[in-house]
N, CA, C and O of each residue as an XYZ file, in Angstrom:
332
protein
N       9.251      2.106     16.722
C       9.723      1.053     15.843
C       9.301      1.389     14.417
O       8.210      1.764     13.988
N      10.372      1.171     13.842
C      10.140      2.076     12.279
C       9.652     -0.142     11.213
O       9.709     -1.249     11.748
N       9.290      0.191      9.834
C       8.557     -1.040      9.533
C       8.597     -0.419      8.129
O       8.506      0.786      7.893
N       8.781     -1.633      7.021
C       9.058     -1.634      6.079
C       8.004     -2.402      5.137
O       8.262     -3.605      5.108
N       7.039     -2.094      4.465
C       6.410     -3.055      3.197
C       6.259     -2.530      2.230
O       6.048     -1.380      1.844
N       6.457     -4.025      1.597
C       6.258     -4.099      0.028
C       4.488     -4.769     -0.130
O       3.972     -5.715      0.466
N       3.849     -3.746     -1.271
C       2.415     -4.239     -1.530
C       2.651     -4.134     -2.484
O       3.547     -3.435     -2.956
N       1.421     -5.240     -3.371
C       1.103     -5.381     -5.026
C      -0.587     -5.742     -4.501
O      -1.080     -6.572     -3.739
N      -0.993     -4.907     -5.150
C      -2.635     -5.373     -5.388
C      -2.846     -5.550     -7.045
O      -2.606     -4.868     -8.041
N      -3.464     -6.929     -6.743
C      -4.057     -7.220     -7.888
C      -5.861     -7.183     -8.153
O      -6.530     -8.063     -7.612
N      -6.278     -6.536     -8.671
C      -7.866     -5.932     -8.723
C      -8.396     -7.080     -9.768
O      -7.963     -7.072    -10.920
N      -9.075     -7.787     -9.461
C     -10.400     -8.756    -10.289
C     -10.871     -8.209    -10.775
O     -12.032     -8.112    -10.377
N     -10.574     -7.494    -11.820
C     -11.291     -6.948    -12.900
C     -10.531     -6.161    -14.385
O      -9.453     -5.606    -14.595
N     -11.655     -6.449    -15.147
C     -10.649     -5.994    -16.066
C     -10.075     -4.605    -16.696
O      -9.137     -4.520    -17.488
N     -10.819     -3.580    -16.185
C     -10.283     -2.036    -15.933
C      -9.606     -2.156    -14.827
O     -10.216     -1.782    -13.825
N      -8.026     -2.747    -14.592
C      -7.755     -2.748    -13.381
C      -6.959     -1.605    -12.699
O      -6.859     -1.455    -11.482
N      -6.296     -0.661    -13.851
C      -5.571      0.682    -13.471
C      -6.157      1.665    -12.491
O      -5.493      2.414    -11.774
N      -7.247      1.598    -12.528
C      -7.966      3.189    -11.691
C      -8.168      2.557     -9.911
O      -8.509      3.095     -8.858
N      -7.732      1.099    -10.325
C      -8.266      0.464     -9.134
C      -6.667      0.370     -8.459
O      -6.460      0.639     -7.276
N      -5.897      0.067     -9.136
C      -4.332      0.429     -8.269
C      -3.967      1.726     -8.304
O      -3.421      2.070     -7.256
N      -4.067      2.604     -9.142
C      -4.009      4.193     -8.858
C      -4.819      4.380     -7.748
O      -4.094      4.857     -6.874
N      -5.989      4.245     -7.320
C      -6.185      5.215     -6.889
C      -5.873      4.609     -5.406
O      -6.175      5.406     -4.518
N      -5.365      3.441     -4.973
C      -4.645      2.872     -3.722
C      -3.721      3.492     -4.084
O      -3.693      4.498     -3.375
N      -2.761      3.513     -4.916
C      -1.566      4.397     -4.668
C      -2.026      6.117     -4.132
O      -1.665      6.690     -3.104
N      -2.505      6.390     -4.718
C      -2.802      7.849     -4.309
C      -3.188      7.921     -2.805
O      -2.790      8.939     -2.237
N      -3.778      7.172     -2.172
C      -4.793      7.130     -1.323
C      -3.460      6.908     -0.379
O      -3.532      7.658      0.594
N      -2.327      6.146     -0.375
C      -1.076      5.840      0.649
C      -0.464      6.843      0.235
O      -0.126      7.476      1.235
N      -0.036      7.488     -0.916
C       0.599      8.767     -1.056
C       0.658      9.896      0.160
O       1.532     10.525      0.756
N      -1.484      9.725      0.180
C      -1.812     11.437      1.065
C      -1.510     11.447      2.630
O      -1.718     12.317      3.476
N      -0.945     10.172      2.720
C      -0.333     10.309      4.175
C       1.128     10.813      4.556
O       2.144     10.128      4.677
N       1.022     11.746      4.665
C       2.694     12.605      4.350
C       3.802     12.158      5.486
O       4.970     12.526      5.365
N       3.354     11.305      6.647
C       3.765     10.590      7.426
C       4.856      9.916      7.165
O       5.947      9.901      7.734
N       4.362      9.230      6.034
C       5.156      7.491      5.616
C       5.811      7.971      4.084
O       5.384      8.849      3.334
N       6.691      7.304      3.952
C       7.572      7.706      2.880
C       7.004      6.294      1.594
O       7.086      5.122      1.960
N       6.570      6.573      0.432
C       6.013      5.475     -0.157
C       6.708      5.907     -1.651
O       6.711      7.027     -2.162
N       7.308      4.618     -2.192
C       7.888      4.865     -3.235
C       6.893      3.577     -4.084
O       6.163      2.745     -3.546
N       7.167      3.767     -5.545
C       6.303      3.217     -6.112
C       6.689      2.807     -7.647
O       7.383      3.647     -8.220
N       6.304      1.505     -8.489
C       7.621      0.796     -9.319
C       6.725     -0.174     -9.937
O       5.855     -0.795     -9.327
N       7.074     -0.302    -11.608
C       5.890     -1.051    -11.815
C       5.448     -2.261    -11.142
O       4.504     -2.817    -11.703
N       5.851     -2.768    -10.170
C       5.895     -4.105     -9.490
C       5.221     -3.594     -7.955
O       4.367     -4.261     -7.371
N       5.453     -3.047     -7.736
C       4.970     -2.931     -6.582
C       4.972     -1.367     -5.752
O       5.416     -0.349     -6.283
N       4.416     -1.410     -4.430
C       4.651      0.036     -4.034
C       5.225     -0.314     -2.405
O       4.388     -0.812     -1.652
N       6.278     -0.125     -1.990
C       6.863     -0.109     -0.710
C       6.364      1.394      0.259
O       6.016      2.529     -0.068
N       6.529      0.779      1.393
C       5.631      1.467      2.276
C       6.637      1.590      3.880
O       6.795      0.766      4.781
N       7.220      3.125      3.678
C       7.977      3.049      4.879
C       7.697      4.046      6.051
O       7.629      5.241      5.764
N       7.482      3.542      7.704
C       6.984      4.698      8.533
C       6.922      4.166      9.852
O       7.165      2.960      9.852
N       6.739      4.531     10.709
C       6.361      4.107     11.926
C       5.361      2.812     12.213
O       4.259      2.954     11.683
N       5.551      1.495     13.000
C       5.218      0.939     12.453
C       3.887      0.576     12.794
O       3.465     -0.309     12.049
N       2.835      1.062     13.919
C       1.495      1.324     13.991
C       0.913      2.427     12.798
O      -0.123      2.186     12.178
N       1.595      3.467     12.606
C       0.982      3.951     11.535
C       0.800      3.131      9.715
O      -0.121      3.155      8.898
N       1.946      2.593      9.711
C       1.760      1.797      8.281
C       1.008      1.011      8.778
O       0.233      0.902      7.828
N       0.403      0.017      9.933
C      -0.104     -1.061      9.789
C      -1.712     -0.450      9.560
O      -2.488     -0.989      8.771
N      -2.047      0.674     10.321
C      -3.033      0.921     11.038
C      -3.817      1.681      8.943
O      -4.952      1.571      8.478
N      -2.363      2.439      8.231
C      -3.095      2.533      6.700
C      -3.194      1.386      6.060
O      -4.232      1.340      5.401
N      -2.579      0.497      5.988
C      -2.392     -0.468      5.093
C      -4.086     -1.042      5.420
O      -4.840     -1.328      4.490
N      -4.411     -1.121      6.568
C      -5.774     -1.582      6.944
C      -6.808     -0.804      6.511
O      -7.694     -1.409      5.907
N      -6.923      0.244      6.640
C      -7.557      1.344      6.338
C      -7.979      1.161      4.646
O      -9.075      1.358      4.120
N      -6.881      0.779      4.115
C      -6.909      1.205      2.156
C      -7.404      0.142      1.820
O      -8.216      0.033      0.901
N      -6.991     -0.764      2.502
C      -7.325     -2.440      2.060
C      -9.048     -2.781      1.952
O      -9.673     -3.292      1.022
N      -9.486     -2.322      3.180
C     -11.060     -2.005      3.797
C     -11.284     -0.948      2.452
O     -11.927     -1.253      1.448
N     -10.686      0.192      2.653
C     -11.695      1.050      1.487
C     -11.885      0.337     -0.186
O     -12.925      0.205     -0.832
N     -10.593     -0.005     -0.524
C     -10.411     -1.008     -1.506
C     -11.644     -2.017     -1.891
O     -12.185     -2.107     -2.993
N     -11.964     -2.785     -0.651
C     -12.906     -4.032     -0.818
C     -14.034     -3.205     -1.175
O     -14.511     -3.341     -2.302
N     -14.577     -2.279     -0.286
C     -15.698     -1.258     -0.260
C     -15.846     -0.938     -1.607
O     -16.853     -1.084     -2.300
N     -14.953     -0.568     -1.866
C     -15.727      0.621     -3.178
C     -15.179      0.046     -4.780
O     -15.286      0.691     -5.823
N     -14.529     -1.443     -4.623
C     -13.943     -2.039     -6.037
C     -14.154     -3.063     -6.187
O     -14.067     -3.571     -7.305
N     -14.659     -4.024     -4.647
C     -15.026     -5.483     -4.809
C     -13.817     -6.301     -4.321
O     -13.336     -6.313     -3.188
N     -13.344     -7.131     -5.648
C     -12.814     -8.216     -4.739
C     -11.643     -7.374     -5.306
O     -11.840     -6.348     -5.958
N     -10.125     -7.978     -4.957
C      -8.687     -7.615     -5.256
C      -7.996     -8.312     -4.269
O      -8.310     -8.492     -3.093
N      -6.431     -8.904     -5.259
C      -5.644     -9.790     -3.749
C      -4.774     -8.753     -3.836
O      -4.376     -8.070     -4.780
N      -4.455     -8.770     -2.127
C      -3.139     -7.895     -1.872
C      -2.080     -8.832     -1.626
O      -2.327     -9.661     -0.750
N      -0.666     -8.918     -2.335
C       0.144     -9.591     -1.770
C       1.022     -8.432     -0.670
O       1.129     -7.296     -1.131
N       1.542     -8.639      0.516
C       2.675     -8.059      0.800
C       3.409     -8.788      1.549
O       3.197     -9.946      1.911
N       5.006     -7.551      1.985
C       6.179     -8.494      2.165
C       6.286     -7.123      3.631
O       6.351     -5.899      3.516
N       6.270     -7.916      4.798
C       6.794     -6.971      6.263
C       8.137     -6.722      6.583
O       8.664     -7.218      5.587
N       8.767     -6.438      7.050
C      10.069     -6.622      7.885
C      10.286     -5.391      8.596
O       9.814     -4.384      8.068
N      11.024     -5.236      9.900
C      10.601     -3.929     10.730
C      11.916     -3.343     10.157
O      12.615     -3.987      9.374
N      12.136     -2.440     10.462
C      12.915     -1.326     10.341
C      12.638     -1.016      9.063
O      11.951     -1.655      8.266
N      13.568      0.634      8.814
C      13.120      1.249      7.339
C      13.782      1.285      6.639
O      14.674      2.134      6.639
N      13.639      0.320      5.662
C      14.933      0.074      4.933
C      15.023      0.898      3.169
O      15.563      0.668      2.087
N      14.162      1.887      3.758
C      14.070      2.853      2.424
C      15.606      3.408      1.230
O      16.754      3.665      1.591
N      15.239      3.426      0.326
C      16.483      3.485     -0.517
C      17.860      4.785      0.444
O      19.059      4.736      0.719
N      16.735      5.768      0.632
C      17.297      7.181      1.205
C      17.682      6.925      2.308
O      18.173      7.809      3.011
């Protein structure tokens, strides 16, 4: 089952760039999932235990190493990637 999201993290703080870069980078290095990325947000397309299983993964490292930050996202299954 293929799975489709849209994420926006917003970082509590006020250097907040290095703190959404480097979540983007960090979903990038999974060559798995196809992730496109827009000033609004970054969509997240792949199998759908594997996106759930990163999205958890980044979210956890996120809290760890930056503190607080809200993630909004948007699910829906299949891959509804531009391509």
């Amino acid at each position: 089952m293929k799975l489709s999201v849209e994420i926006s993290k917003y970082p509590l703080h006020q250097d907040y760039i290095p703190f959404i870069k480097g979540f983007i980078d960090r979903v990038n290095a999974y060559e798995e999932l196809k992730v496109i990325t827009n000033t609004m947000s970054t969509q997240i397309f792949g199998d759908y235990d594997l996106v759930l299983q990163v999205i958890s993964t980044e979210i956890k490292h996120s809290y760890e190493q930056f503190g607080k930050a809200i993630f909004v996202c948007k699910f829906i299954s299949g891959d509804l990637s531009p391509e």
